[in-house]
C-alpha positions in Angstrom: 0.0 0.0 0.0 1.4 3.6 -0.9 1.3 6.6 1.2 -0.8 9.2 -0.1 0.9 12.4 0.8 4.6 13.2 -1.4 7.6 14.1 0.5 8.1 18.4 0.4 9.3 21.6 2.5 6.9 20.2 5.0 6.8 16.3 4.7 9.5 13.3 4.5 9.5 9.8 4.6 12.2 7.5 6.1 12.2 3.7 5.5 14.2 3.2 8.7 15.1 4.7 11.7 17.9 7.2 10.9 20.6 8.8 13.4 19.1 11.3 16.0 21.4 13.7 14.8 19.5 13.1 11.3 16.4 13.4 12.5 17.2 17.0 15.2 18.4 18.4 11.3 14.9 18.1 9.8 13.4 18.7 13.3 15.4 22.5 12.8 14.8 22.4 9.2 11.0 22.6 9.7 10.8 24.6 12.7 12.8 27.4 11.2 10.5 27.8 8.5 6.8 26.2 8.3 6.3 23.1 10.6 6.4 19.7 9.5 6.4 16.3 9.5 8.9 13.3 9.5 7.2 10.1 9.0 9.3 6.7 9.5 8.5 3.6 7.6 7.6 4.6 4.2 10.2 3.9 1.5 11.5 5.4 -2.1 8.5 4.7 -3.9 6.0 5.6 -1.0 5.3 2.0 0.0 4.5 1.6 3.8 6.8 -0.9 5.4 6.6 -0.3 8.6 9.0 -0.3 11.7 9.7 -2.6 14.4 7.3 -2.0 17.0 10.1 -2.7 19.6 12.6 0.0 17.6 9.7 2.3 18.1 9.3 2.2 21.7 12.6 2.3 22.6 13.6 5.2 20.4 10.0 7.0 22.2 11.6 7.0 25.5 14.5 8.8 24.4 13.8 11.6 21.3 11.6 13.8 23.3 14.6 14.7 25.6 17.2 14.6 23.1 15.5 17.0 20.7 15.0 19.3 23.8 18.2 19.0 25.4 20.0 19.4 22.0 18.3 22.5 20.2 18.2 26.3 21.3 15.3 27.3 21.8 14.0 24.5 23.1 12.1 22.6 20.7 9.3 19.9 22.0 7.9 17.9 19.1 4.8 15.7 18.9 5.9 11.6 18.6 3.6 9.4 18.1 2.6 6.1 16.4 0.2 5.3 13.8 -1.3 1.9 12.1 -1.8 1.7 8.7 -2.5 -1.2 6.9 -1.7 -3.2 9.6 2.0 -1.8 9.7 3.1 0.7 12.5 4.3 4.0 11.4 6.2 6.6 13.7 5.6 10.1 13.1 7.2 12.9 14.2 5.7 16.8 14.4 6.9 20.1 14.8 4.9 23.6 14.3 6.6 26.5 12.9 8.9 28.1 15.4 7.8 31.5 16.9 11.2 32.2 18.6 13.5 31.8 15.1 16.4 31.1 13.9 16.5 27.3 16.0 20.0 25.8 16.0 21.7 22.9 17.3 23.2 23.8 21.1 26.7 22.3 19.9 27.4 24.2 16.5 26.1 27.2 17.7 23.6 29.6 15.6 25.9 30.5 12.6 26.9 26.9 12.1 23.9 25.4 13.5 20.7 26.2 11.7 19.3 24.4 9.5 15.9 25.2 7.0 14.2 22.8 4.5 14.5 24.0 0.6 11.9 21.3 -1.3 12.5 17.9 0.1 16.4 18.4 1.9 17.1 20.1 5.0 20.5 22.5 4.7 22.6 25.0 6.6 21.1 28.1 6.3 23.5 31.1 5.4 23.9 34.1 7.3 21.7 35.8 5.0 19.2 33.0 5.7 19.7 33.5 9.2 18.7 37.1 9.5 15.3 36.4 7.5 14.6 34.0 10.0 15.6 36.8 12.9 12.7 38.9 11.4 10.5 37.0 10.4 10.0 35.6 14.4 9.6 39.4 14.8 6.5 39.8 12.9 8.1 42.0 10.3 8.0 41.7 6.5 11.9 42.2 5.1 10.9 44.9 2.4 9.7 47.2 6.1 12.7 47.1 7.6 14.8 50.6 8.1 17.4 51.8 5.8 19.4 53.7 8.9 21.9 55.2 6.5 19.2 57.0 4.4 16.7 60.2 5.5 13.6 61.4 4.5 14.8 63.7 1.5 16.4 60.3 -0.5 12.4 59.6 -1.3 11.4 61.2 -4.6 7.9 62.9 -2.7 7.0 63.7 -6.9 7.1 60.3 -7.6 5.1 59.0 -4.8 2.7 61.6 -4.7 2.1 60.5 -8.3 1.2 57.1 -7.2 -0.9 58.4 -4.9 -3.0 60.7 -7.7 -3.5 57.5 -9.9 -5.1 55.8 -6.4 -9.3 55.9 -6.9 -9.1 57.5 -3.4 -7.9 61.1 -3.4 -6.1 62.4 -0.5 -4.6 66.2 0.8 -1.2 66.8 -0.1 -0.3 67.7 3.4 -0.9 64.5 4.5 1.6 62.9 2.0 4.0 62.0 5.1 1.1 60.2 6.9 0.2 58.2 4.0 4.4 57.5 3.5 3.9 55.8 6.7 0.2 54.4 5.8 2.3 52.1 3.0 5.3 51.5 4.9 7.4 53.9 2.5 8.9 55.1 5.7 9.2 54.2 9.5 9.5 56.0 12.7 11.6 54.9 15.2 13.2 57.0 18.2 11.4 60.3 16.7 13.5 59.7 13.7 12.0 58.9 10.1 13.7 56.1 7.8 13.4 54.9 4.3 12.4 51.3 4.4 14.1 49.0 2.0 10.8 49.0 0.0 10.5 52.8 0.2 14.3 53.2 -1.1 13.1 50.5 -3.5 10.1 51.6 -4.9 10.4 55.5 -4.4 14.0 56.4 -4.1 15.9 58.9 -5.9 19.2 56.7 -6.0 18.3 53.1 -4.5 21.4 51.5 -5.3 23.5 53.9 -3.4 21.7 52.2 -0.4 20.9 48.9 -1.7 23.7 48.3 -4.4 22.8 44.6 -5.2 19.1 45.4 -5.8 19.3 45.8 -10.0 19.0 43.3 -12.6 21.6 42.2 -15.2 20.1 41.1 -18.5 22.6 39.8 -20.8 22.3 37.9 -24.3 25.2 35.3 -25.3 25.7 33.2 -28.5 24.7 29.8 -28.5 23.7 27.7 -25.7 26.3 27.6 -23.3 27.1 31.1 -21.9 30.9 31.7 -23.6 30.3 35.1 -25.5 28.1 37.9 -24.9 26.6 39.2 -27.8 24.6 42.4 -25.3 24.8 43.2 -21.7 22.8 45.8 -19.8 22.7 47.0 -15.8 19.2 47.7 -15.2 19.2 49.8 -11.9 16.7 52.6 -10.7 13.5 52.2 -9.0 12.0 48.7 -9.4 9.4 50.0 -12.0 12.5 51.1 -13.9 14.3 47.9 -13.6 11.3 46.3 -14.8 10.5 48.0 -17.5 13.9 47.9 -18.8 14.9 43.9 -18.7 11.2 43.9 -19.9 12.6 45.8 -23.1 15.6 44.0 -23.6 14.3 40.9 -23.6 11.4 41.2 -26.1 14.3 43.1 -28.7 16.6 40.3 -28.3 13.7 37.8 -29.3 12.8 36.5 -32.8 9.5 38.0 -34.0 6.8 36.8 -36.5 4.3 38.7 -38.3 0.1 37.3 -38.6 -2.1 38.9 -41.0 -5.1 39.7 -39.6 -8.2 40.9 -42.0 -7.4 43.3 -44.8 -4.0 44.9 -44.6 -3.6 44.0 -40.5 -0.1 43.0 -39.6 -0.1 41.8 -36.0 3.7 41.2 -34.2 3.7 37.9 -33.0 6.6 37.1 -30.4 8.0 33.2 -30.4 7.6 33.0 -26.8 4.8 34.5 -24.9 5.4 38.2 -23.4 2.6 37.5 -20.7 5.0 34.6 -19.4 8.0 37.0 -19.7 6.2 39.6 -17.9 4.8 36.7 -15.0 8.5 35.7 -14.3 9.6 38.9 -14.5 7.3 40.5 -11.9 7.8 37.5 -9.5 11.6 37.6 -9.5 11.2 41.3 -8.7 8.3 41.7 -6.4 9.5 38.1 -4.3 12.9 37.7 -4.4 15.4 38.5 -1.4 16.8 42.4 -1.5 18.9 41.0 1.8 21.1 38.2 0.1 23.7 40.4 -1.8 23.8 39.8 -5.8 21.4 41.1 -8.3 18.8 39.6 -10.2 20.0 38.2 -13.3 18.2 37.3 -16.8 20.4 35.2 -19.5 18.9 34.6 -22.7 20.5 31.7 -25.1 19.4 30.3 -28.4 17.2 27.8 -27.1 15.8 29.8 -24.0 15.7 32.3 -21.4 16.9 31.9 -18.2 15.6 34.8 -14.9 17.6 34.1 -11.9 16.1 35.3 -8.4 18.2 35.5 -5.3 16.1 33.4 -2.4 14.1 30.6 -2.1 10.6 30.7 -1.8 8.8 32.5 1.0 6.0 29.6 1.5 6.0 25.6 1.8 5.2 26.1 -1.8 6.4 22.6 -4.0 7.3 22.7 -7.7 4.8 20.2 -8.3 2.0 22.8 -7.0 3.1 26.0 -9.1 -0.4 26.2 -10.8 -2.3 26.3 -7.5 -2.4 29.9 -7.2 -0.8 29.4 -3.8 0.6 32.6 -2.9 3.3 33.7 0.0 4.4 36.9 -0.1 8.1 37.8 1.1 7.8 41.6 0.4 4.3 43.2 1.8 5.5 46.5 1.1 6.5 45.8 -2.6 3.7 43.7 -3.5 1.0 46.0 -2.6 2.4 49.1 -4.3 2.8 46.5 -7.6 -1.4 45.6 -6.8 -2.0 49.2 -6.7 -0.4 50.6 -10.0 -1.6 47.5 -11.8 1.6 45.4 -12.6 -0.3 42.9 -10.3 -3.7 41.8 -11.4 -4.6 38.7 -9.2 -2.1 37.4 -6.5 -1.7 33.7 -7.3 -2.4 33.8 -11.4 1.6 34.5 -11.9 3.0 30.8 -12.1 -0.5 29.6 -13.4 -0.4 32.1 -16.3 3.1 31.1 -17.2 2.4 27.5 -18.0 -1.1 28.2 -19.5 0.3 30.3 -22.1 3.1 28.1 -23.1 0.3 25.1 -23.5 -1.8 27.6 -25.8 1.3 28.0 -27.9 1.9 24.1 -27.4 5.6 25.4 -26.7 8.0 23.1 -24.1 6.9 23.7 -20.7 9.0 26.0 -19.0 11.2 24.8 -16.1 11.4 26.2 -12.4 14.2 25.3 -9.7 14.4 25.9 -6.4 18.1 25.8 -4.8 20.5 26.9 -2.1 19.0 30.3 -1.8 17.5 30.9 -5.6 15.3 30.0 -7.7 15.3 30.0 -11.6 12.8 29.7 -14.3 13.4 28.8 -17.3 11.5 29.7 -20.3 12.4 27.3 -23.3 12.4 29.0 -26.7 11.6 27.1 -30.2 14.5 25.8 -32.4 13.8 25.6 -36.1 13.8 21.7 -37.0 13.8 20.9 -33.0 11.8 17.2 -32.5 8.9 16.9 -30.6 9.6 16.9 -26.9 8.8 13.6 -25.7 6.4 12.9 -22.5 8.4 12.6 -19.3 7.2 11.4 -16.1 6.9 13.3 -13.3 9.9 11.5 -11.2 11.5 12.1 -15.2 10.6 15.8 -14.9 12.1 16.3 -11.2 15.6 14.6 -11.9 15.7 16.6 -15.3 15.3 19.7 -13.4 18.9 19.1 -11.5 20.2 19.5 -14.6 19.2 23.1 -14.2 21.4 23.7 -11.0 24.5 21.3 -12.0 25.6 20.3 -15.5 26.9 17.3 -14.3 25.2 14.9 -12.6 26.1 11.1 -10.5 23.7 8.9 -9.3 25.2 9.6 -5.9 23.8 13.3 -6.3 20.3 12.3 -7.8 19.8 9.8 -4.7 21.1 12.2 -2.4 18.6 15.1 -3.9 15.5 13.2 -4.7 16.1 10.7 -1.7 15.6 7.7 -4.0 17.2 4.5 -3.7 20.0 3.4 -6.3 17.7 1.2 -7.9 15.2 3.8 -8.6 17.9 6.5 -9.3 19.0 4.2 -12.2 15.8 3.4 -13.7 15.1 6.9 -14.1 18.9 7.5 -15.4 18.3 4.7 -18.2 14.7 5.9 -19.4 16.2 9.4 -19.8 19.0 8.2 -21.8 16.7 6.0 -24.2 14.6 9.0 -25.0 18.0 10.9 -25.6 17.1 13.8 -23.5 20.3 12.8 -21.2 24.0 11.9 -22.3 25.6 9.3 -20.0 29.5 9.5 -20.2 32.2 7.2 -18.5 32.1 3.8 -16.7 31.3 2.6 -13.2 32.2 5.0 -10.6 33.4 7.2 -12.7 29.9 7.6 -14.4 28.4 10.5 -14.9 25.5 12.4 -16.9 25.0 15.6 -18.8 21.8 17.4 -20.2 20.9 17.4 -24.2 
């Protein structure tokens, strides 16, 4: 019998009884970030097994009070047993922390801390670490202070002009009040600061403050990156950066032409601008301004690449991007974006994206969450390119490592998709009969490249 639920940010299956060191990891993992579950007795393919009943109640007397005595804070998790099918599962819960970052007591916080990114628990990074410190705080990262800035380095001209376009009118002596209304500024010890969505959105020079919040759009030859054929720095407010990469992008893209009635020429694009202008706006209005290195878009001959600094803000799995499940990172940002109309419905971003490449009946694009980014990419057509062929979804998930590492082992894929050897390989020699994967070397030496 298989287990319903799949292993994510917020679920894992274990087939035995790992280390206690193992299990305080993903015990931090999901405390640091949005509760969780680690359920023992399932294996690879989501068979229930089952554990010793006499493993169980042995290891029960002791992992309450070596989680406790081994994090900081605290941590007490839930343990319990469940039957299924006859066979006894033990599960083991945690909520969300509200006292973050949690680390283990003997590593300390810096080198102790761990978070769960899709299905693997890591170290977090410093940057990582001071999310976590704020978000236990209540506080949305795009509303904290920028201490080195004043008052004057907001452009009042450009914000009151946001404010006209607003359904609501307002007095203009109250422009201050309704700075503070949208978190464009904060008051702290009788003092008024530029947030980091204020200096963002509104500020005359942002990346004097900010210097790693802009957006690098460059265009190489070929497919693998060597030589630039155009480069531009797209810095400026964030409606500037957008509209600029926005630019780029759709004049460095092939176009066609569609007649429509008599003497109608309509511009056709080969990939859809509403999926350019989807990714575009979520890399911008969720990514990380706190992690230090810009946004980057790369666009290649046979597609287009948008690279976003941070993971994302919500227990959100690949496998659930059409959902319309929304988390929102920057409160600040994203309303202002909802306001002027860049945003039309929270949650349609990721759906729209993969509905308008299925219109086109274009290859789906690809999204990859890793150590602290995540990057889409948006395939382009080749003249005389075959017909993609259909790839299962375990297919799909190992072909999107290939997105993160050019080279791949079968050590790496068991280690990242927590698959047996067995399973690993399966997958490995389907791929390579369908010739989407090239398989180079022998025995250990093995290893296996993207088409």
């Amino acid at each position: 019998m298989k287990y319903l639920g799949k292993e994510s940010s917020v679920l894992e299956f274990k087939e035995k009884i790992p280390s206690k060191q193992q299990i305080l990891k993903t015990v931090l993992g999901f405390c640091n970030l949005y509760g969780g579950r680690i359920i023992i007795g399932i294996n690879d393919d989501r068979e229930i097994v089952g554990v010793s009943e006499g493993e169980v109640e042995e290891l029960m007397d002791s992992l309450h009070r070596s989680i406790h005595e081994s994090s900081t804070p605290p941590i007490l998790p839930a343990i319990y047993t469940q039957r299924i099918d006859g066979k006894m599962l033990l599960i083991i819960e945690v909520s969300s922390g509200m006292n973050k970052p949690y680390f283990r007591t003997t590593d300390g916080m810096i080198h102790g801390t761990y978070i769960r990114i899709g299905t693997q628990t890591m170290k977090a990074t410093l940057e990582m670490i001071e999310e976590l410190k704020w978000k236990s705080r209540g506080k949305f990262l795009d509303e904290l202070p920028v201490y080195a800035s004043g008052i004057k380095d907001i452009n009042e001209n450009v914000f009151q002009e946001f404010l006209n376009n607003r359904s609501i009118k307002f007095e203009k002596r109250k422009i201050q009040e309704m700075m503070l209304h949208y978190n464009i500024v904060i008051q702290e010890h009788l003092q008024t600061y530029p947030t980091v969505g204020g200096i963002l959105l509104f500020g005359n020079h942002p990346q004097h403050f900010l210097p790693e919040s802009f957006i690098i759009c460059t265009h190489f030859q070929g497919t693998s990156g060597r030589n630039v054929i155009a480069t531009r720095d797209c810095t400026g407010t964030l409606f500037n950066q957008y509209n600029e990469s926005l630019s780029f992008i759709i004049n460095r893209l092939n176009k066609q032409f569609k007649i429509k009635g008599a003497e109608k020429r309509q511009e056709v694009l080969e990939i859809p601008e509403e999926a350019i202008r989807e990714v575009l706006l979520n890399a911008i209005v969720h990514r990380n301004y706190h992690i230090p290195g810009p946004t980057k878009v790369a666009i290649y001959d046979n597609r287009v690449e948008i690279f976003s600094p941070g993971n994302f803000p919500g227990p959100l799995n690949i496998d659930e991007l059409e959902m319309g499940i929304t988390y929102i990172r920057n409160a600040t940002i994203t309303k202002i974006f909802r306001e002027t109309g860049y945003i039309e419905k929270l949650g349609s971003g990721f759906r729209s994206l993969f509905e308008s490449y299925r219109k086109r009946k274009l290859s789906e694009p690809v999204v990859v969450e890793g150590t602290g980014f995540i990057k889409c990419t948006l395939p382009r057509p080749m003249p005389g390119a075959k017909k993609t062929l259909k790839t299962s979804n375990s297919e799909k998930e190992l072909l999107r490592l290939f997105y993160i590492a050019g080279e791949i082992r079968i050590t790496d894929i068991m280690s990242h998709l927590h698959l047996s050897r067995a399973t690993a390989g399966r997958l490995l020699a389907s791929l390579t009969k369908k010739k989407l994967i090239d398989r180079t070397g022998k025995g250990r030496s093995t290893y296996y490249t993207k088409k």
